[in-house]
N, C-alpha and C positions, 0 to 999 in steps of 0.2 A: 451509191458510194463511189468517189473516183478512182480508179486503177490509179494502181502506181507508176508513178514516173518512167521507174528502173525495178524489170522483174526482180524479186527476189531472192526467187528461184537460181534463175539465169546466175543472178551475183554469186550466190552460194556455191554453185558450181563452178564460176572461174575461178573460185580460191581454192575452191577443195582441189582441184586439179594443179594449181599455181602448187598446192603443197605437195601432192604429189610428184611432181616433178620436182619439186627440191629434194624429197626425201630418195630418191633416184640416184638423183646428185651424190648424194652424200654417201649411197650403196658404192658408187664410182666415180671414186673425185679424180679430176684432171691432174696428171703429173705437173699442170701449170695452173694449177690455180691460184696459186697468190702473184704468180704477172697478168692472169688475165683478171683480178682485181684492182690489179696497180692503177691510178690514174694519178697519171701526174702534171700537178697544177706550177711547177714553179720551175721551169727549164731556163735559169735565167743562165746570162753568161757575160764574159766581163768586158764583153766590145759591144759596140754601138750594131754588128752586121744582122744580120737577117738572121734567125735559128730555122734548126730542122726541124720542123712538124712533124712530129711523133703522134699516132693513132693506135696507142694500144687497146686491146680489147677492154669492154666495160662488164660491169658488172649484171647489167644487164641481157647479157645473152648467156645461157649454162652450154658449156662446152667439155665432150668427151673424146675419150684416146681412139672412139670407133667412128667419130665423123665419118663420113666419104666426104669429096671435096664438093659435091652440091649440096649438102647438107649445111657445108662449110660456108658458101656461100650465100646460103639463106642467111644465116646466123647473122653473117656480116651485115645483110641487109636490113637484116631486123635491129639488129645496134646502132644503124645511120637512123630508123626511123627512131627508137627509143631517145635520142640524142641530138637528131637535127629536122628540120624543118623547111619550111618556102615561103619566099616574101612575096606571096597572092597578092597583089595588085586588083583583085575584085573587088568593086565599091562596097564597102559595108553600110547599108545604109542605117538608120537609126530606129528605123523600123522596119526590120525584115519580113518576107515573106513566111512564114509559114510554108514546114513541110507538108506536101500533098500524102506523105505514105509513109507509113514504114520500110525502111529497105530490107526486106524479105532474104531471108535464110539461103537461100539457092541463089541469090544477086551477087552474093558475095564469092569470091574463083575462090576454090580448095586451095589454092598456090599461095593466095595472101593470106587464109585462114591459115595453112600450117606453115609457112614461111616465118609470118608476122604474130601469130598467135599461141603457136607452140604446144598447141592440144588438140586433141580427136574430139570433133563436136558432137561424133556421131554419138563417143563413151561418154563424155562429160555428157548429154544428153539421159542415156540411161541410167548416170548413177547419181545423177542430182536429188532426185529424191531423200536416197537416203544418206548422202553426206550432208543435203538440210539438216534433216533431222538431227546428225550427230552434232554437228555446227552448232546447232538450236542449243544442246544438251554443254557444250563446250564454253558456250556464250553466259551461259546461267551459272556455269562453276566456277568461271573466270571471273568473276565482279572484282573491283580494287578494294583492296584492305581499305579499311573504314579510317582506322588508328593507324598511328605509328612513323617514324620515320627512320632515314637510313638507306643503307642500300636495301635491294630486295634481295632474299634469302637465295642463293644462285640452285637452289630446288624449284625455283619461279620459272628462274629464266629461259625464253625462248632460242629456240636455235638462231643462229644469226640465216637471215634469209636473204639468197642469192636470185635476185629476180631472175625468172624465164625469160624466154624469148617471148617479148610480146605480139600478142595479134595486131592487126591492124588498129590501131588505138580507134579511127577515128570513124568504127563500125555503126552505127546507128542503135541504139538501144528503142523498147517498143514504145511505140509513142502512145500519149494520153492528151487530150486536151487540159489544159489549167488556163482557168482565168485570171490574168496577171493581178500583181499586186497592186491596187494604187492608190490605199489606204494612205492615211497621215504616218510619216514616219516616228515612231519611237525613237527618244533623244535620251540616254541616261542624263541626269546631271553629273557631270566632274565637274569640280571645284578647280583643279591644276593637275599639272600632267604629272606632277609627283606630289600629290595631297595622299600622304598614308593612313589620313583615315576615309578616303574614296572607297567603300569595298563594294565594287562593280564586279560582279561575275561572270565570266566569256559564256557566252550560251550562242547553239548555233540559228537561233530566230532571227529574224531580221531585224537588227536592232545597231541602230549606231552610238555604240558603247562609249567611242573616245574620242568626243570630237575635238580635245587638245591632246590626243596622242598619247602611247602608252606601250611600254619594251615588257612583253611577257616569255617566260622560259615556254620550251615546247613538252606537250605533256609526255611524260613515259607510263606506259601499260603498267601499271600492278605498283603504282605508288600513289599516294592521299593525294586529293588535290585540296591547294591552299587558297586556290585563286588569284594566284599568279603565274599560272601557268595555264596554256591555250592548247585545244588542239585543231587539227587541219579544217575540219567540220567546221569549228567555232571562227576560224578565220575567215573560211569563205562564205558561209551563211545561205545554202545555195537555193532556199525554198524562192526567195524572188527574186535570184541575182540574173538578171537582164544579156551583163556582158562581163568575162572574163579574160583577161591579157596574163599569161602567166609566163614568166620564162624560168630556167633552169640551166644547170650542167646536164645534170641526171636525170633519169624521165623512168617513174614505173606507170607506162599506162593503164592499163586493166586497173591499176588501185586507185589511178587517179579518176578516170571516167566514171567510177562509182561512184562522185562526190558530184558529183552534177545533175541539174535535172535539165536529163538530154534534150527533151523536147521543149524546151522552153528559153534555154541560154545559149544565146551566143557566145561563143569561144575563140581566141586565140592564143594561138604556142610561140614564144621567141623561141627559138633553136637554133642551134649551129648546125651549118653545112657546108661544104668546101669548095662546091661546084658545080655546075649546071648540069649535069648527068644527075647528080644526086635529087638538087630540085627538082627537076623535070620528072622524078619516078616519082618523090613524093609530093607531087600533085595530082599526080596521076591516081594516086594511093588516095587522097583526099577528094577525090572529083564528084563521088557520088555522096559527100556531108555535108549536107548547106549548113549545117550551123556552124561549121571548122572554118576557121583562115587560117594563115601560116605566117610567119614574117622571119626572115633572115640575118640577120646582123653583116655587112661588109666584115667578108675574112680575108685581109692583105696577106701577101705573105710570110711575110714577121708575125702576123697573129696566130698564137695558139689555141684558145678557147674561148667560148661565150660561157661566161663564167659564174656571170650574174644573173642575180635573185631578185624578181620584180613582181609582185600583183598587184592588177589595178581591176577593183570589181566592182560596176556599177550597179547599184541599187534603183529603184521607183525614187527615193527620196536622199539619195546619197554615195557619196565614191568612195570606196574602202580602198587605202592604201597600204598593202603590205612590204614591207622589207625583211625576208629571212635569211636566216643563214642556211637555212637547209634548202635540200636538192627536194624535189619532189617526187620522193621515196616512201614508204612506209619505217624505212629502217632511221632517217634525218627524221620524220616526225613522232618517234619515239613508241612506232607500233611492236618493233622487236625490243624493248626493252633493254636496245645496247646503245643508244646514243642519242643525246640532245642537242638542241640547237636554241636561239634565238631570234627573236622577231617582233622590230617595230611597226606598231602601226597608228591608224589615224583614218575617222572618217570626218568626210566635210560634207558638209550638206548643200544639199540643189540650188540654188539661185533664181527667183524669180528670173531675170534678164542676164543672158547670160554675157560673160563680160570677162577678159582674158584677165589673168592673175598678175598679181602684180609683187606678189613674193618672190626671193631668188630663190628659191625651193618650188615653185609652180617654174621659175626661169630652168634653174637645169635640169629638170626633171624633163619638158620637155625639149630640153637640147640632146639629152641623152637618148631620147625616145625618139628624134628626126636623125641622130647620127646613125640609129640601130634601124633606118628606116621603114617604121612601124607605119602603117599606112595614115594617112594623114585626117582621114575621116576621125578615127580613135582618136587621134592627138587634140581635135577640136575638139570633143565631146567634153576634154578637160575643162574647157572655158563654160560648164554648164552649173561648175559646181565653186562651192568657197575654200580658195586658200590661207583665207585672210590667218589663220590660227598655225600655218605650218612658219608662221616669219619666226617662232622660236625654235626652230628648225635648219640646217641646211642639209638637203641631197648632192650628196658627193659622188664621186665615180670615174671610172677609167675606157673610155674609149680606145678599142681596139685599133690598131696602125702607129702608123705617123702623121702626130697634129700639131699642122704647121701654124705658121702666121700668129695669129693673136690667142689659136688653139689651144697652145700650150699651156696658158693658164687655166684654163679650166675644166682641166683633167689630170688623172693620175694626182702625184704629191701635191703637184704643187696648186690642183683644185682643191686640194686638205686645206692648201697653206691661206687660199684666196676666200676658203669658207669660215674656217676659222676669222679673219681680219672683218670680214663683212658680219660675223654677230657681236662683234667687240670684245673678243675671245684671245688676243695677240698681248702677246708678253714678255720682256727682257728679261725678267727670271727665269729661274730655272722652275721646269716643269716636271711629274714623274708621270710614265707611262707604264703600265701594265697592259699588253698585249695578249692575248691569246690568238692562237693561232691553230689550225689543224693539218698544216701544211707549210714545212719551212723552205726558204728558197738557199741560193748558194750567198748570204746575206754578209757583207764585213760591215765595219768600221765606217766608212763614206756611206755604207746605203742607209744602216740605222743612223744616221745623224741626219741623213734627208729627211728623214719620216719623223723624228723631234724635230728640228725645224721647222717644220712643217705646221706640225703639233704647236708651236709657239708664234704661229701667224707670218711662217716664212712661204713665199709663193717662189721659190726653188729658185730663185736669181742670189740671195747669199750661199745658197747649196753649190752652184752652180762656179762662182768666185771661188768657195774654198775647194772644192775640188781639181777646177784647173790653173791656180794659180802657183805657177814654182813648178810645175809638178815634176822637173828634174833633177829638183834640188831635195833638201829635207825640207820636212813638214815646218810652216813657221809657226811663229808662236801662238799666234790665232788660231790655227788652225789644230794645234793641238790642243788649246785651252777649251774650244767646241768638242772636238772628240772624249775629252774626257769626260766634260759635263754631259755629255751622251750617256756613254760608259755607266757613269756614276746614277743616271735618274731612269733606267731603261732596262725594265722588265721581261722576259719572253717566256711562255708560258707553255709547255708544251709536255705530251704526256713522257714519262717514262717507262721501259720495257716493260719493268715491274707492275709499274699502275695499267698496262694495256694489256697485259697477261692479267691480271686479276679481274677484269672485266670478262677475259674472254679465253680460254687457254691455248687457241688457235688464228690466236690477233691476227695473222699475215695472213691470214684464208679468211677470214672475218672483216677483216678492214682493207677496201678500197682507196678510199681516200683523206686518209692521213697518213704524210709521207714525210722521211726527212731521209735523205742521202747518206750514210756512213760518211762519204768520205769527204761532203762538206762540213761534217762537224769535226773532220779530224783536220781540217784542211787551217793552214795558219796564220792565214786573217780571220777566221772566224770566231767571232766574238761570246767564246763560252761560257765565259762569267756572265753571262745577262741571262744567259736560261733557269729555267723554276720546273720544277715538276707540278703537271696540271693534274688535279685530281678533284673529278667532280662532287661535289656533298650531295650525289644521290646513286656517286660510284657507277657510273657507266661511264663510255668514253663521250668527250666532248666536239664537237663539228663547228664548234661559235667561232667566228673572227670578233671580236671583240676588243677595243681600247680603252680602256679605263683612265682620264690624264687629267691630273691632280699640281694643280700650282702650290708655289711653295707657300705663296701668300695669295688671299682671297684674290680675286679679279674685280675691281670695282666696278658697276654696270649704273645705268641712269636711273632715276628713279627711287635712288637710297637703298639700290638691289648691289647685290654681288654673288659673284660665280666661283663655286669653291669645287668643281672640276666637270668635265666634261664626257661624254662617251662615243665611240663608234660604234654603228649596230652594222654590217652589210656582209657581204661576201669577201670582203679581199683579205688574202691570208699574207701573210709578210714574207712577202720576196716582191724582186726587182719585175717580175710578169706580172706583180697584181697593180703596182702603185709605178709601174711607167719608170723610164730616165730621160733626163734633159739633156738635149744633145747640142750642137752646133750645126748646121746643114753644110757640109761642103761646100758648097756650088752658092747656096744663096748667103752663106755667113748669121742667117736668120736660126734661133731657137728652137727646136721643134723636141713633143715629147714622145717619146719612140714608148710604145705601151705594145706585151704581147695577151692579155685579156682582157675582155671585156668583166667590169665590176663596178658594185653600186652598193651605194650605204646611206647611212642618216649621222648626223650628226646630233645628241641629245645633251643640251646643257642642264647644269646644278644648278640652279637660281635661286637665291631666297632672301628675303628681307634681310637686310643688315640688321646686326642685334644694335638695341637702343644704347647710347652712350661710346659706340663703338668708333673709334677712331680711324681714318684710314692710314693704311701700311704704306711704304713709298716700300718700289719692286726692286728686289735686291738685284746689284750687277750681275750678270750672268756667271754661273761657275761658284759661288760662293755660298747657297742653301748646300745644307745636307741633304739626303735622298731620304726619303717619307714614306712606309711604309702604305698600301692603299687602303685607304681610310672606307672601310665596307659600309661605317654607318649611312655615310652621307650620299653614298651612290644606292645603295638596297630598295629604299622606295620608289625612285625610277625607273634604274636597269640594276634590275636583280645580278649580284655577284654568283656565277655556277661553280667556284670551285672554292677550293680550302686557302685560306691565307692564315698565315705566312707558311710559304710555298718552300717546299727542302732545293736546295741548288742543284742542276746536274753535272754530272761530273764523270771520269772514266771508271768511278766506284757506284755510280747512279745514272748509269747511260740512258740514253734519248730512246725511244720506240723508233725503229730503224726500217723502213721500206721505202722499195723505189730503188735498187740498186738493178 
């Protein structure tokens, strides 16, 4: 019989210890723990200059009042590696060597075991046995309810978990031989990317489920599954997965290295990192993992974060592309039962000959993937596989810096604006937008009408006019007739105190990363009337950036097809750091769009036969539809709706969930 991939033992014991040391935690919580939760994604600000990079602590390292200052400094190190990366420049070739050994117990210094790992190997060693056992007994009691829906009984609920410090993620687990897979691939049939009577099931086998694509909620612990919801296992499918490219914000290693079979997949991590000290350790840190690469993203200095969520996992017979909105945590893919997320995906299958894509979704995908300079080797492997089915698709995204020259169109907004126009999706009516968000920036009036704009196939050159024209005069009448129709069809969806206390009754020690400033909501351009209290219908807090944008009248499409709204699946949460501003260049008088994160998404359209007899609508002038409540039927079998509509407003009698001051 073959050994397994990943002791299980071994496993058993880095969790039981992981919990251990949270339950520590919580015997002696930091007088800072809800700023060293804090992370803040939306430092936007109202000039064109460079901002200060802020590196507050993450959630990732546990930190107490009895530190000494080396202890202090592990910690720190252990948060650069939980969080950032190296752009290894090692050939990866397409068929790597195979590891000669195991890296042995005693290979590894004490110094990056407890710096980076955050436990005693010698105790986690002798008390693995019997925290198996109890694990074993905890596993069996824990099954999900069979029946029922709702929230779950908060007698279920799990403590919110503050990842350790992790060990060196990129340790070698014991190896096993496996003879790869290279079986014929299993193809579900779907019918269409949103046929609601497809019922394909996520299972984590090797199996390419959606080869026209398909947006599933992330599963949470201890509620029924419908089958419309995935989880982490089921996305990656890691029994033959060949080669995985993952990036993130957030990194819990130790939980993520258990989804892999170490011995047999190649791996790599996009991560942020700020500097050549930092890469240079962790390569240094990575040097004895043939199967690890690293890759970096360019961090200018106006960049604040690599912020985006990307899997690209290669199968024997196919390329799994994921877009989530979670971090790659336990706590984003709904192992603690406090928080959901979102994620499109899509596999395409191998190609006889291989032959570069000719979609604009194979186009920026890998533009995005040569600007984040992912080694070049990965980036061709893409040309092995078929795009042809993502052209009802566009990949969107925001390139960290300043992108000059012809850059600027296809990134940040006004790549919304350029992707939108290119599926035939662009509209003189008015359009409604439902956002959700888990992270609000310092947002008025001019920025939310970028982002409708945008929404209605503007590539930021009308954004661009109404904002500097006059601009020392009053607003003309154009430009108030836009703002209004803003105003009036433009949603933001965001939790309330109340709704994030009921989730949790220690939300500001519990939640990291959903933030919204006091004082930009008290602040008076901020556009109050658009906010909705988010409240998920399975009552946990929510982490999706999500768009939901609904024409007032169909969108006629070729074919006797029409589009009756659209979606955003990705990372960027609405502020002016996720979707960029268009600027002027001083010096060259040329456009450039100043962006401080790096983010990435999908765009998913409504399509469907036009009903027989049906006349078309001529698109009402701009400003003159009413606003249109979001019409859940028609989006639900595509990208499932996660919260309650119609949504209570907020207001200083129903204030915002407030962190990040």
């Amino acid at each position: 019989m073959m050994e397994p991939l990943v002791d299980p033992d071994l496993t058993a014991a880095i969790e039981a210890s992981r919990q251990d040391m949270h339950r520590q935690q919580n015997r002696h919580p930091s007088s800072q723990a809800s700023q060293d939760n804090f992370v803040d994604l939306t430092n936007d600000s109202g000039n064109d200059s460079d901002i200060e990079e802020i590196f507050p602590k993450s959630k990732s390292v546990v930190s107490s009042e009895s530190e000494d200052e080396h202890e202090h400094e592990q910690l720190q190190r252990a948060l650069a590696m939980s969080m950032e990366p190296t752009n290894d420049e090692t050939n990866l070739s397409e068929n790597p060597q195979p590891a000669k050994h195991a890296i042995a117990p005693h290979e590894i210094s004490a110094s990056s075991a407890g710096s980076l790992l955050g436990m005693n190997r010698k105790q986690m060693e002798e008390e693995r046995l019997a925290r198996l056992a109890k694990r074993k007994a905890e596993d069996i009691s824990s099954s999900p309810r069979a029946e029922g829906s709702g929230k779950a009984p908060r007698t279920q609920a799990l403590p919110s978990r503050h990842s350790i410090t992790p060990r060196n993620p990129f340790r070698s687990a014991p190896q096993a031989s496996m003879a790869r897979v290279r079986s014929r691939t299993e193809v579900c049939h779907q019918l269409a990317s949103n046929a609601p009577n497809v019922n394909i099931q996520p299972t984590s086998r090797s199996v390419a489920q959606w080869p026209l694509g398909a947006v599933k909620k992330t599963h949470v612990a201890g509620f029924p599954r419908s089958g419309n919801e995935i989880t982490i296992e089921e996305v990656i499918q890691r029994d033959d997965l060949e080669l995985g490219v993952f990036s993130s914000f957030l990194w819990d290693m130790p939980w993520l290295y258990s989804k892999f079979n170490n011995s047999s997949t190649r791996i790599l991590f996009i991560m942020q990192a700020n500097d050549e000290e930092t890469q240079k350790q962790y390569r240094q840190d990575v040097s004895n993992m043939p199967n690890f690469r690293l890759c970096f993203p360019p961090m200018e200095p106006q960049v604040f974060c690599m912020h985006s969520k990307l899997l690209l996992m290669f199968h024997p017979g196919y390329l799994r592309i994921a877009v989530p909105s979670a971090n790659l945590t336990p706590t984003d893919w709904g192992e603690d039962r406090l928080m959901e997320n979102t994620v499109f995906l899509i596999d395409l299958p191998r190609l006889e000959v291989p032959e570069v894509g000719k979609t604009p979704f194979y186009k920026e995908l890998v533009y995005f993937l040569q600007a984040s300079e992912l080694h070049r080797n990965i980036v061709k492997k893409l040309d092995e596989f078929d795009f042809t089915e993502t052209k009802r698709y566009a990949f969107v995204h925001t390139v960290g810096g300043s992108n000059t020259d012809g850059k600027w169109q296809r990134t940040g907004f006004s790549g919304l604006g350029r992707a939108i126009k290119t599926l035939g999706l662009e509209t003189n009516a008015p359009v409604n937008v439902d956002y959700i968000a888990s992270s609000l920036g310092n947002i008025n009036t001019p920025f939310l009408r970028s982002i409708y704009l945008a929404c209605k196939g503007d590539n930021a050159l009308l954004d661009y006019e109404l904002r500097t024209t006059n601009q020392r005069r009053k607003p003309s009448t154009e430009v108030l007739a836009h703002n209004q129709e803003c105003l009036d069809h433009f949603r933001i969806y965001f939790p309330s105190d109340e709704t994030a206390r009921d989730v949790h009754p220690n939300a500001k020690d519990a939640i990291g990363t959903i933030c919204f400033n006091p004082a930009w909501w008290s602040g008076a351009n901020f556009p109050r009337d658009t906010l909705r209290d988010c409240v998920s219908e399975r009552g946990v807090l929510m982490h999706n950036k999500l768009a939901f944008v609904h024409p007032s009248t169909p969108i006629e499409m070729p074919d006797n097809k029409e589009c009756h709204g659209w979606a955003y699946v990705g990372s960027a949460n609405l502020s002016e750091s996720a979707w960029g501003r268009i600027v002027k260049d001083p010096k060259t008088k040329s456009l450039k769009m100043n962006c401080r994160n790096w983010e990435c998404g999908v765009i998913v359209p409504i399509i469907n036969e036009k009903k027989t007899g049906e006349k078309g609508k001529g698109p009402e002038t701009h400003g003159t539809a009413p606003s249109a409540p979001l019409p859940v039927e028609v989006f639900k079998d595509t990208v499932p709706v996660p919260m309650r509509v119609p949504a209570a407003p907020l207001s200083e009698h129903r204030k915002p969930f407030f962190f990040g001051v």
